[in-house]
C-alpha positions in Angstrom: 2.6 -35.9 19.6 1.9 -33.8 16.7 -0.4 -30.7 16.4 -1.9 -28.8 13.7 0.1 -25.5 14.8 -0.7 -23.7 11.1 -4.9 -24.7 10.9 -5.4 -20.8 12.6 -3.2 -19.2 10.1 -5.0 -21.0 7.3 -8.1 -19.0 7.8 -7.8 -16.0 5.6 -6.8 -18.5 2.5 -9.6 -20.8 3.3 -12.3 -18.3 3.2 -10.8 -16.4 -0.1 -11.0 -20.8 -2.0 -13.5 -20.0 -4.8 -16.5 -22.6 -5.8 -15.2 -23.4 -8.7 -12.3 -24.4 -7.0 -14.6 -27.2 -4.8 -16.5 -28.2 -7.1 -13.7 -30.5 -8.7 -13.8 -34.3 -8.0 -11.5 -34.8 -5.5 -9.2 -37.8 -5.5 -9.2 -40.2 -2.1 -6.2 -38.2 -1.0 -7.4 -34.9 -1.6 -10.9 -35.6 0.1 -8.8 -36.4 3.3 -6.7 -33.6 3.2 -9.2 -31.1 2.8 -11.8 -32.6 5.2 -8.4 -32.3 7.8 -7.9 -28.8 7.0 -11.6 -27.6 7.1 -13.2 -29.9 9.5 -14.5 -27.3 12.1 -14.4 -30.1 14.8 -10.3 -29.9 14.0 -10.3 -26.4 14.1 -12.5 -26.6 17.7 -9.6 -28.9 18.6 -6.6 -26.5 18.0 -8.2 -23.7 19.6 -8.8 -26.3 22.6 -5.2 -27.3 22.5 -3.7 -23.4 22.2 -6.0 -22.6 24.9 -4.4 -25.4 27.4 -1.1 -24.1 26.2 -2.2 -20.4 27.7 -3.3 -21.7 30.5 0.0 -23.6 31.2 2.1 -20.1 31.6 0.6 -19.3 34.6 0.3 -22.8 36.3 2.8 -23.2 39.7 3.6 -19.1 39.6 3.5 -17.1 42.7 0.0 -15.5 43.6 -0.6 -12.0 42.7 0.4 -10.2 45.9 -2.6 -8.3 48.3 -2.5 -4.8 49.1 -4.1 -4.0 52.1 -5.5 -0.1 53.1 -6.9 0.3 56.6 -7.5 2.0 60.1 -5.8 1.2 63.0 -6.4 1.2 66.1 -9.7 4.4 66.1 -11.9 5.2 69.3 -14.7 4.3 69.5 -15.6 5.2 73.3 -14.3 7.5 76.0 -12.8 11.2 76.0 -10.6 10.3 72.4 -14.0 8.8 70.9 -14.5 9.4 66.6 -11.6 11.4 66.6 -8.4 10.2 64.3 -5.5 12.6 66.1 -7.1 12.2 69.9 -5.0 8.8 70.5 -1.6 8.4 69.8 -2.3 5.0 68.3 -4.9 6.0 65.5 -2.9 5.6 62.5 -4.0 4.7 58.9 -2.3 2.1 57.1 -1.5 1.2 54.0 0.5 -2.8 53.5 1.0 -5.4 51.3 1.4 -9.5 51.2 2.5 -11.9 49.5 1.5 -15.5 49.3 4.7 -18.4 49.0 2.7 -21.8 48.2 4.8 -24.7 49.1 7.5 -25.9 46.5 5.8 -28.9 46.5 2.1 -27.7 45.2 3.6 -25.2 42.6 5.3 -28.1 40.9 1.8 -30.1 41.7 0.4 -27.5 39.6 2.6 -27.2 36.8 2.1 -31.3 36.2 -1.4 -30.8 35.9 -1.0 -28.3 33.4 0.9 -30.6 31.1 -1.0 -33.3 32.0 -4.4 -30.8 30.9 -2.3 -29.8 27.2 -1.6 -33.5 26.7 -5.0 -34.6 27.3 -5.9 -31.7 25.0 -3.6 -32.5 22.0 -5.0 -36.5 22.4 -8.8 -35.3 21.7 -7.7 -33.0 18.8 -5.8 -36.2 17.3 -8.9 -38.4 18.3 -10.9 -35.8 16.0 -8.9 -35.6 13.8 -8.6 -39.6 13.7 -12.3 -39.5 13.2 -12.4 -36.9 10.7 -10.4 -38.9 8.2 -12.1 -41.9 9.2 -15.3 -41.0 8.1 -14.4 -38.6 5.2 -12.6 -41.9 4.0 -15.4 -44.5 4.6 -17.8 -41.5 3.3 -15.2 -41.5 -0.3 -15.2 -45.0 -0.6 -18.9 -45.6 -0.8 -19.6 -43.2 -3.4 -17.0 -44.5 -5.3 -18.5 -48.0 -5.3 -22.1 -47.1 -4.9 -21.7 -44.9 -8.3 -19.7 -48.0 -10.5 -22.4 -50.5 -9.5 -24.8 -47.8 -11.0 -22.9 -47.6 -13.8 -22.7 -51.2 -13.9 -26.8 -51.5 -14.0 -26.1 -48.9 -17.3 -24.3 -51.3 -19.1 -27.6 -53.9 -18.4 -29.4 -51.5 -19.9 -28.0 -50.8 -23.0 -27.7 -55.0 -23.2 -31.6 -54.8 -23.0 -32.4 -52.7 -25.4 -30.3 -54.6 -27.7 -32.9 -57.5 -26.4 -35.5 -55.4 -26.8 -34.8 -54.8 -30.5 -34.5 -58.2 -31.7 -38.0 -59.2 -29.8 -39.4 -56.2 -31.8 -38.0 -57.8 -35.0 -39.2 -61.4 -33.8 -42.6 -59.9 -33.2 -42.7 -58.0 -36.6 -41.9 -61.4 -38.1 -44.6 -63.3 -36.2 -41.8 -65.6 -34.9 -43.1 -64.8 -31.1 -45.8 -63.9 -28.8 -47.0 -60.5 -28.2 -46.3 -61.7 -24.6 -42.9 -61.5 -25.1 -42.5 -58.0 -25.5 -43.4 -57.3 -21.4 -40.1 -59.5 -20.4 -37.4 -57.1 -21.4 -39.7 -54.0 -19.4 -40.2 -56.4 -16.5 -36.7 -56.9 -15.9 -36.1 -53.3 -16.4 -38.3 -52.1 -13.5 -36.5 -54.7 -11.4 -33.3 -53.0 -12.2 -34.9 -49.5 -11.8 -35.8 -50.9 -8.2 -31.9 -51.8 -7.5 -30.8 -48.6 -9.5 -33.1 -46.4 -7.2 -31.6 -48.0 -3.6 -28.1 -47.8 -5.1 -29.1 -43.8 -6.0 -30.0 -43.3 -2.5 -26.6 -45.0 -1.5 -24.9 -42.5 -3.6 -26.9 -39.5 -2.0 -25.8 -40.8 1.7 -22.2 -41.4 1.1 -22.3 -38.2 -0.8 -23.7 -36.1 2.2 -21.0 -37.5 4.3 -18.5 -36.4 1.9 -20.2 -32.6 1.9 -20.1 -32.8 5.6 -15.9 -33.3 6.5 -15.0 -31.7 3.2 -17.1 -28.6 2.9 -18.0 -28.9 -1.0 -21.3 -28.4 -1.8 -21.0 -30.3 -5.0 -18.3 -33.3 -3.4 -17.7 -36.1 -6.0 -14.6 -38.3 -6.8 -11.8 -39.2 -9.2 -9.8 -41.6 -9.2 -9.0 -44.9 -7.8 -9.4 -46.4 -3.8 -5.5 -46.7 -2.3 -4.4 -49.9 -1.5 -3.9 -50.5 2.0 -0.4 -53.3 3.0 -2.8 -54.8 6.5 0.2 -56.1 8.7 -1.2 -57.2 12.0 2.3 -57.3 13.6 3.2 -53.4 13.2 -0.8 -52.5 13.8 0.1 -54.1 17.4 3.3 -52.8 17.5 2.0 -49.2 17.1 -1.3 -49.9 19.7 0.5 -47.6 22.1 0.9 -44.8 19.6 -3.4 -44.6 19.2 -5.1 -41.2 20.2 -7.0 -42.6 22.6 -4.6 -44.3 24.6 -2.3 -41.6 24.4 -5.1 -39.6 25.6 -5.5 -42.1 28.8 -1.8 -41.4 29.3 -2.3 -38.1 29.7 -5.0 -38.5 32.1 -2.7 -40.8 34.1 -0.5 -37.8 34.4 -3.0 -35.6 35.7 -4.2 -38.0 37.9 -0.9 -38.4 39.5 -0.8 -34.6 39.4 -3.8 -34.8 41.3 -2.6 -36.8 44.3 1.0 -34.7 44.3 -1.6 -31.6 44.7 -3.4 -33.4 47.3 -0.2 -34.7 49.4 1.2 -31.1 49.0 -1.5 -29.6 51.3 0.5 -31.1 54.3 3.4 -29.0 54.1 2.7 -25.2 55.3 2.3 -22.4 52.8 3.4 -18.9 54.1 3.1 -15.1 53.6 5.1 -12.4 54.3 3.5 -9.0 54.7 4.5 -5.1 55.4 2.8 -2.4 56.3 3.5 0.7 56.8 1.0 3.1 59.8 0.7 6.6 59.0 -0.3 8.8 62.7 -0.9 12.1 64.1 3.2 13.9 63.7 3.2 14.5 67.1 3.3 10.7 67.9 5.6 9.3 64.3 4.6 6.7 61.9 5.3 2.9 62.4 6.3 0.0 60.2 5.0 -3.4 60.4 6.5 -6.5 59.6 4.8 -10.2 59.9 5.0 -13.8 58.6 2.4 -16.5 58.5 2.3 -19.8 58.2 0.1 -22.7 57.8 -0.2 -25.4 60.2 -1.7 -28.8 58.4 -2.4 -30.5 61.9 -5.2 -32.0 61.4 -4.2 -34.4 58.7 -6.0 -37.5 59.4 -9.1 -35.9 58.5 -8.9 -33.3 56.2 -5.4 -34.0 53.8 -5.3 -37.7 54.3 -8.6 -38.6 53.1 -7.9 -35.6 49.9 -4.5 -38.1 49.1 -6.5 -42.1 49.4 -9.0 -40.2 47.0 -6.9 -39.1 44.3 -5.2 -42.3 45.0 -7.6 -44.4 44.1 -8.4 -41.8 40.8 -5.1 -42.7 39.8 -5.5 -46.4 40.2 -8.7 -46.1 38.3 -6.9 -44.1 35.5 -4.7 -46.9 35.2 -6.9 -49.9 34.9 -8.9 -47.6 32.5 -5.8 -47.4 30.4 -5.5 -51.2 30.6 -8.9 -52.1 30.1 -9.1 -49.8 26.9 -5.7 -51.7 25.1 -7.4 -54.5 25.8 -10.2 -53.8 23.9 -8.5 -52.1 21.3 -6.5 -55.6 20.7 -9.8 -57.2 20.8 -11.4 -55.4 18.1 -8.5 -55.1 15.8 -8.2 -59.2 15.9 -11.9 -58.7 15.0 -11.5 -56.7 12.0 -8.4 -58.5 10.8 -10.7 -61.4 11.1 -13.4 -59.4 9.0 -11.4 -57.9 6.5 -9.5 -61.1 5.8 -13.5 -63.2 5.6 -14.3 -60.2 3.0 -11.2 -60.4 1.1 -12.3 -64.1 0.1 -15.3 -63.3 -0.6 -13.8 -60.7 -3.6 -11.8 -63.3 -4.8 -14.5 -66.1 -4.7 -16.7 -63.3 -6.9 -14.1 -62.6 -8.8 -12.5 -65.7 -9.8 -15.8 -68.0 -9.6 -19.2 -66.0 -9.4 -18.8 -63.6 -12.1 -17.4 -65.6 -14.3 -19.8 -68.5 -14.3 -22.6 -66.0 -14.5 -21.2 -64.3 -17.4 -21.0 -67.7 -19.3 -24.3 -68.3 -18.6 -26.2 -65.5 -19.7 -24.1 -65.7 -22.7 -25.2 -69.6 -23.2 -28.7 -69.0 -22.7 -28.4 -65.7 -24.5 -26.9 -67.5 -27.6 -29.8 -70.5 -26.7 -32.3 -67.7 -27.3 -31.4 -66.6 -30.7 -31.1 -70.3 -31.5 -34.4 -71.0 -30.5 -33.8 -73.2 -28.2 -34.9 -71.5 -24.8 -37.8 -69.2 -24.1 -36.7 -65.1 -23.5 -38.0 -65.4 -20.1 -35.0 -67.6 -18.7 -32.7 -65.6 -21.0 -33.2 -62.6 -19.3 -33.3 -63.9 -16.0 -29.6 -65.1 -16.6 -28.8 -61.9 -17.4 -30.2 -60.1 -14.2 -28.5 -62.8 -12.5 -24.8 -61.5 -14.2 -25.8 -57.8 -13.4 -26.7 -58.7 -9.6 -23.4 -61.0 -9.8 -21.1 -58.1 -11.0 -23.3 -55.8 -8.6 -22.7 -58.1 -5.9 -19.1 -58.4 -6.9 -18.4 -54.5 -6.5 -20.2 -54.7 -3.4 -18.2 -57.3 -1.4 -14.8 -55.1 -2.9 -16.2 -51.9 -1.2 -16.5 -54.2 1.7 -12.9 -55.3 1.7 -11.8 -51.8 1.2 -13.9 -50.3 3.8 -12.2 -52.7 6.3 -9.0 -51.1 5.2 -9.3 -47.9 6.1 -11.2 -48.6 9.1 -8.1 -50.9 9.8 -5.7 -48.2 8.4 -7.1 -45.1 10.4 -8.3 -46.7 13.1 -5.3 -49.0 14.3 -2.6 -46.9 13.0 -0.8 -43.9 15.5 -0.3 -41.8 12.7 -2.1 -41.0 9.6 -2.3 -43.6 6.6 
C-alpha cells in the first residue's frame, strides 16, 4: 500500500505559498492535488502511520533487564540484632535479571505490530479517499451551480431586449400599460431561482475552502471525463481502503490469538547477584533461573485463546459482510449514474431543443401579433428552467462519476 512519506517534509514550503498564489482558480486536477497535500486530516494520518512505524521497532525485543540492590540476610533479634558485621551472613547485594519471553509471544508481538502499521496506513488511505471525494464533489458543484447562473444571465439580457420593444409598443399605443409588469414578473421569478442557485454556489464553495485551504477557492476549467467500467471496478474491490483496512485487522486479530496461545509455553529469567559481607567471612555470588509454569490452562489461557478466536472469526465475517456491501452499493450507483446519464441525453437531444423552438415560435408569434406577451414569456422561462434543468441533470451524471471513480477505485482517479 502506498503512503504519503514526503507530506512532513512539505511543511516549511507550504507555510512560505503566498495568497496570491491561492487565490487562482484552480482546475479539477489542481483542486484535488492541493486539498491531498494540505488536508490536515491527511497530515493527522501520516503522523498516525509514522507513529505505528516507531512503535513497531520495539515490538517482540527482549525486556529491559532489572537491577536489583538489597540486604540480606540482617538481624533483627538476639545477641547480633541491628548490627550489619555481627552475623556472618549479613551481606548487601547488588544483582541483576533478565526476562526471556517465549519465542513464540515475541513473534506474537511483532505480528501485531504490522498488523497495527497496516491498519494505520488503511485509515490514512480511507482519509485520504475521502478527502478527494469530497474536494471533488465540492469542485464539481460550483462548476455547475455557477454556469446555470450564468445561464439565468443570458435570460436576462433576452428580457431586456423584451422589455424594450414593450416600451416601444407602449409609446406607440399598440399595447396595454398592463403589459409592461410581465417582463419584471418573470424577472423576480428568475431572481428567486438565481438567489437558490447563489446559495448553491456559496455551499459548494465552502466545501472547496475547507479540503483546499484557499480563502478565495474558485474554478477553471472543464469536469474530467470519467471511462465507468463495472468489470475492473469489481476487479479492483479488493484493492479499496476499507477492506484493506479489514485485512489488516484480520492480521491483528490473528496476532491476537498467537499472543493469547503463547501464554502456555513458560517465559524465564536468568538472574545474578553478587553479596557483598563483613571481610572476615568473604563475599558470595548468586546465580538463579526461573521459569513459568502455565498449569492451570483450562481456566486462565484456554478461555484468553476461544476469545481471540472468536475476534478473529468476527474480523473475518466483518470483512465479508463489508465486500458485500460494497458490491451492493456500487451495482447501485452504476444503476444511478447509468438512469442520470439518460436523463442528459433525453435534455439534451429532446427537452432543450423543443423548448428552444418554442420560445422562439411564440417569440416570433408575439412580434406578429398573433399571441399575447404573457404566453411569450412564459415559453421563455420554460427554455431557461429547461437549459437550467439540463445543466443540472449533467452535474448529476458527473457527480456519479467521481463518486464511482473515487469511491470504487483502489487507487486514485
Amino acid at each position: 500500500m502506498q503512503t504519503i512519506h514526503y507530506l512532513p517534509l512539505l511543511a516549511p514550503f507550504l507555510a512560505a505559498v503566498s495568497g496570491a498564489a491561492l487565490a487562482e482558480p484552480l482546475s479539477f486536477e489542481a483542486a484535488i492535488e492541493r486539498a491531498t497535500r494540505d488536508a490536515p486530516s491527511i497530515r493527522a494520518g501520516v503522523s498516525g502511520v509514522e507513529a505505528s512505524r516507531d512503535a513497531a521497532v520495539a515490538a517482540g525485543r527482549l525486556p529491559d533487564p532489572s537491577l536489583n540492590l538489597g540486604i540480606d540476610n540482617f538481624p533483627v533479634s538476639g545477641p547480633p540484632a541491628y548490627s550489619f558485621t555481627a552475623d556472618s551472613m549479613t551481606m548487601t547485594r547488588i544483582g541483576i535479571e533478565q526476562p526471556f519471553p517465549n519465542p513464540a509471544k515475541r513473534s506474537a508481538q511483532r505480528t501485531r505490530a504490522i498488523a497495527d502499521i497496516g491498519m494505520a496506513e488503511a485509515e490514512l488511505a480511507i482519509e485520504a479517499q475521502n478527502v478527494r471525494l469530497a474536494t471533488a464533489l465540492a469542485w464539481i458543484d460550483l462548476h455547475y451551480a455557477k454556469r446555470q447562473l450564468a445561464q439565468l444571465k443570458q435570460l436576462d439580457e433576452a428580457l431586456n431586449d423584451l422589455q424594450s420593444t414593450v416600451s416601444a409598443r407602449l409609446a406607440s399605443g399598440s399595447a396595454r400599460p398592463a403589459l409592461a409588469l410581465e417582463p419584471e414578473q418573470l424577472r423576480a421569478a428568475v431572481n428567486d431561482r438565481r438567489s437558490e442557485l447563489a446559495a448553491e454556489v456559496s455551499r459548494a464553495r465552502a466545501q472547496l475552502i475547507r479540503f483546499t485551504g484557499d480563502p478565495t477557492a474558485d474554478v477553471m476549467g472543464d469536469p474530467p471525463v470519467f471511462a465507468i467500467d463495472r468489470n475492473a471496478l469489481t476487479k479492483d474491490i479488493s484493492l479499496l481502503p476499507r477492506l484493506k483496512a479489514l485485512d489488516a485487522g484480520i492480521t491483528g486479530a490473528e496476532a491476537d490469538t498467537g499472543l493469547a496461545r503463547a501464554d502456555k509455553h513458560p517465559d524465564w529469567r536468568i538472574g545474578a547477584s553478587y553479596g557483598r559481607r563483613d571481610p572476615a567471612f568473604g563475599d558470595m555470588v548468586s546465580v538463579g533461573v526461573s521459569i513459568d509454569l502455565p498449569l492451570f490452562a483450562k481456566r486462565r489461557q484456554n478461555p484468553r485463546i476461544a476469545a481471540s478466536l472468536l475476534g478473529e472469526t468476527r474480523a473475518h465475517l466483518t470483512r465479508v459482510a463489508a465486500e458485500r456491501e460494497i458490491l451492493a452499493s456500487l451495482e447501485t450507483d452504476l444503476a444511478t449514474h447509468a438512469m442520470h446519464v439518460e436523463l442528459v441525453a433525453n435534455a439534451q437531444k429532446v427537452l432543450v431543443p423543443l423548448a428552444k423552438r418554442r420560445a422562439e415560435l411564440d417569440l416570433a408569434s408575439y412580434a406578429a401579433g398573433r399571441l399575447d406577451l404573457g404566453s411569450a414569456l412564459l415559453s421563455s422561462l420554460a427554455l431557461a428552467e429547461a437549459e437550467v434543468d439540463a445543466l443540472a441533470r449533467e452535474a448529476d451524471a458527473a457527480r456519479d462519476a467521481v463518486r464511482i471513480s473515487y469511491t470504487y477505485r483502489g487507487v486514485k482517479p
